[in-house]
C-alpha positions as CSV (number, residue, x, y, z in Angstrom):
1,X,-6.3,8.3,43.1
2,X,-9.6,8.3,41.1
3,X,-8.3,9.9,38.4
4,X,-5.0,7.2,38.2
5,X,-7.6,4.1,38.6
6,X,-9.5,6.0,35.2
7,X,-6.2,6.7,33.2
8,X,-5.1,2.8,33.9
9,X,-8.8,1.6,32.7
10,X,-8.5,3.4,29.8
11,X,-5.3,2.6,28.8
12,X,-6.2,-1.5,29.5
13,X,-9.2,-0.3,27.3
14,X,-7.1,0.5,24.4
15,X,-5.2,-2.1,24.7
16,X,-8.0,-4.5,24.8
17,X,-9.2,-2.6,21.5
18,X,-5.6,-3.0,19.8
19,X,-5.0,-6.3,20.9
20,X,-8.8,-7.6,19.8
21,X,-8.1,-5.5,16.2
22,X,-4.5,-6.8,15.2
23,X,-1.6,-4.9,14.1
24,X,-1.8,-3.5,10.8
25,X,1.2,-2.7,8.3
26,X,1.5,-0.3,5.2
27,X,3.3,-1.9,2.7
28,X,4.0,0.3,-0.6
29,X,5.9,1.4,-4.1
30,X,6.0,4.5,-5.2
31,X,7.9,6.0,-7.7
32,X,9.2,9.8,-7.4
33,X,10.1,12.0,-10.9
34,X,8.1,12.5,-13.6
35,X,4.8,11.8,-13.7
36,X,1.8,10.6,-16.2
37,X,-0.7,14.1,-15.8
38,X,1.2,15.2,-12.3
39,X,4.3,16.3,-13.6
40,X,7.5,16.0,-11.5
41,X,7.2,14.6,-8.1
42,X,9.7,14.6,-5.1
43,X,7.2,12.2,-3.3
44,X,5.5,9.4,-5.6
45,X,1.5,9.0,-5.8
46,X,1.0,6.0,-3.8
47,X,3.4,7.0,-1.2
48,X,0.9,10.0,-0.6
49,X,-1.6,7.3,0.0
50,X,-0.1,4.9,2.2
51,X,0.8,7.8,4.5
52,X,-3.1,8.8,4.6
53,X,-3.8,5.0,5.0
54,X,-1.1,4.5,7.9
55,X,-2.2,7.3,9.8
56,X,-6.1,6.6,9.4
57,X,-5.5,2.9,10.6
58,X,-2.3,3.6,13.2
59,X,-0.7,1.0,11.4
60,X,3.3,0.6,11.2
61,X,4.4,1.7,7.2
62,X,7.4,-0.1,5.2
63,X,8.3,1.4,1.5
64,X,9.5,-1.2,-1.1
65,X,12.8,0.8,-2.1
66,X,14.4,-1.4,-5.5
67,X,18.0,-2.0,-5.1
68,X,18.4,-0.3,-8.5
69,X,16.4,3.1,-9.0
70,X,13.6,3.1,-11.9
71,X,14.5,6.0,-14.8
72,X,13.2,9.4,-13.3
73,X,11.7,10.2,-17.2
74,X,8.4,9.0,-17.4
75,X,8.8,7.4,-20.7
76,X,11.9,5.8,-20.0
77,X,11.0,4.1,-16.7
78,X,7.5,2.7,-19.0
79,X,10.0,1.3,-21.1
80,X,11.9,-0.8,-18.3
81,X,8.7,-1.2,-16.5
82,X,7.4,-3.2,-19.3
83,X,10.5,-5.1,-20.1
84,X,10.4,-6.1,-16.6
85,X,6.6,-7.2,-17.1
86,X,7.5,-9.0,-20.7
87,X,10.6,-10.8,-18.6
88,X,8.7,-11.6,-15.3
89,X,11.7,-10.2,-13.7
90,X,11.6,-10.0,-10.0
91,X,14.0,-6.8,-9.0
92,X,15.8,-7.2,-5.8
93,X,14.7,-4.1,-3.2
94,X,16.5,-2.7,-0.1
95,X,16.0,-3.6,3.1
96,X,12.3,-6.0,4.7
97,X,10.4,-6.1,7.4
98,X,8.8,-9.3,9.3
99,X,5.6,-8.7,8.1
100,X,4.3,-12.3,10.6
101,X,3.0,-10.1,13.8
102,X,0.8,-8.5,11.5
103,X,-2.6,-9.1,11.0
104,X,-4.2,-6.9,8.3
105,X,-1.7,-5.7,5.7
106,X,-2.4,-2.7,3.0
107,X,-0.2,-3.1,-0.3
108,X,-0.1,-0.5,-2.5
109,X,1.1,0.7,-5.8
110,X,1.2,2.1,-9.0
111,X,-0.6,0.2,-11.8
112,X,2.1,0.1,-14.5
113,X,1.3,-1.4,-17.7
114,X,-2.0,-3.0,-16.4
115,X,-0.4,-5.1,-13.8
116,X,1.6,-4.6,-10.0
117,X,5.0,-3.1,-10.8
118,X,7.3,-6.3,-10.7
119,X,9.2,-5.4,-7.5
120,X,6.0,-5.5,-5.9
121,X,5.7,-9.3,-7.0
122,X,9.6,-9.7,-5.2
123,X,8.1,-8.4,-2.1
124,X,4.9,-10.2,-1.9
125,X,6.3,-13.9,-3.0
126,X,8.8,-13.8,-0.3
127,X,6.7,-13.4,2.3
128,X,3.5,-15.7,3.3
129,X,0.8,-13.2,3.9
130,X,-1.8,-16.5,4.4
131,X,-4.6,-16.2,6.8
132,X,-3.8,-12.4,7.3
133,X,-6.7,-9.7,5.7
134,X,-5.2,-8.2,3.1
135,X,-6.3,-5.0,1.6
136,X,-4.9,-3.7,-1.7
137,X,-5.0,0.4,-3.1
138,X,-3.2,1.8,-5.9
139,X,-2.6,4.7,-7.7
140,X,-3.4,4.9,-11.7
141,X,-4.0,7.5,-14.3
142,X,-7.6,6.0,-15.6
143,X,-7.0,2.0,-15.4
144,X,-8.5,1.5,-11.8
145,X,-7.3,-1.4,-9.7
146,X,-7.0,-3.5,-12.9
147,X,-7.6,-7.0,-11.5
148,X,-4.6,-6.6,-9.3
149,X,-6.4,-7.4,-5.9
150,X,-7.8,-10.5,-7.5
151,X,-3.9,-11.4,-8.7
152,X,-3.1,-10.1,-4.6
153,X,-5.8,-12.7,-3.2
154,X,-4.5,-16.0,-5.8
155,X,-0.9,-15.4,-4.3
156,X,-2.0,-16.5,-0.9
157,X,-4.4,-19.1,0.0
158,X,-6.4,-18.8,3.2
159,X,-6.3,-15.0,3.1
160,X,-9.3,-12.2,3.3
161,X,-8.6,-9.6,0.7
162,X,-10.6,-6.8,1.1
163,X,-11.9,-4.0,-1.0
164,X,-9.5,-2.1,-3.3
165,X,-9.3,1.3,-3.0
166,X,-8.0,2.9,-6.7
167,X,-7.3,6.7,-7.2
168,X,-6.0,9.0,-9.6
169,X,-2.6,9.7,-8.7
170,X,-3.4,12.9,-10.5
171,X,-5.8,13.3,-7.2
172,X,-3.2,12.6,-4.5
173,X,-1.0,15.0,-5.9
174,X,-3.1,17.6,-6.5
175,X,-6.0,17.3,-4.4
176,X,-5.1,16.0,-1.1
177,X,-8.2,16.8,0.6
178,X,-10.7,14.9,-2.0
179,X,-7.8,11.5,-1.5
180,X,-8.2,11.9,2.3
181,X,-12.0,11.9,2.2
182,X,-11.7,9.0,-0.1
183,X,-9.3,7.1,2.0
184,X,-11.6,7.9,4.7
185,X,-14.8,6.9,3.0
186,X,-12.8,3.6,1.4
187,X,-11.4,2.9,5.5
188,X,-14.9,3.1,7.2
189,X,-16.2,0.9,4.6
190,X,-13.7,-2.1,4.8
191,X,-15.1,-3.2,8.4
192,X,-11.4,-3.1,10.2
């Protein structure tokens, strides 16, 4: 009986916990294929990430999937990458998720060409991620976040965005154990 009245407290305990932190979603791109300094990938850098990022912050995960794939050739998905950018296009992807029971929401992504990649942009303009803390990380080859949380935080008003975490995809392919210790290092310094 003791032992029953313990397991229930606890459980009410974490509930209490849950309920007082939120629910947190992992919302990324990621591109598979070749690679800038990784080489061919079956899994894209960010995706590497967000799984990290999910599994450190037991939040639910949703991967922005275009409608039309992006070239597997590194140069060749650059070059429609930045015709997208040039047209402000806005590519259609497969599938959402209600992203309102969600309190704290991780986006991540490649930076390509400076910027979010533009299906990124389709995803976040259709939903109203207002009052929710937002927290941004990406993936580059030696451009960093490149002002893309502050582009992130101007899309919604009312919203918290939190520090960006930016790493090497060169380092989430490679070196998985140096991106979980700085996944864990960027997590226990965001306050969540």
């Amino acid at each position: 009986m003791k032992k029953a009245l313990a397991l229930a407290a606890l459980a009410a305990l974490f509930v209490a916990t849950a309920t007082a932190q939120g629910k947190s979603l992992v919302v990324y791109f990621s591109h598979t294929g070749e690679q800038y300094g990784v080489g061919n990938v079956t899994e894209g850098n960010t995706a590497v990430i967000a799984k990290m990022i999910a599994e450190k912050a037991g939040a639910d995960i949703f991967e922005i999937v275009p409608e039309k794939d992006y070239p597997k050739v590194y140069r060749e998905c650059t070059d429609v990458a930045k015709k997208e950018q040039n047209d402000k296009a806005r590519p259609a992807y497969k599938g959402d998720i209600d992203t309102a029971g969600y309190d704290t929401v991780f986006i991540g992504y490649p930076i390509w060409w400076g910027d979010l990649p533009m299906v990124v942009y389709t995803f976040l303009e259709k939903h109203d991620l207002g009052g929710k803390t937002l927290v941004p990380f990406c993936t580059h080859e030696g451009s960093g976040v490149s002002g893309t949380d502050r582009k992130i935080g101007a899309l919604y008003k009312g919203a918290t965005v939190k520090s960006a975490l930016a790493l090497r995809g060169s380092v989430a392919q490679n070196k998985r154990s140096e991106a979980r210790s700085a996944v864990d290092k960027w997590y226990a310094g965001l306050g969540l």
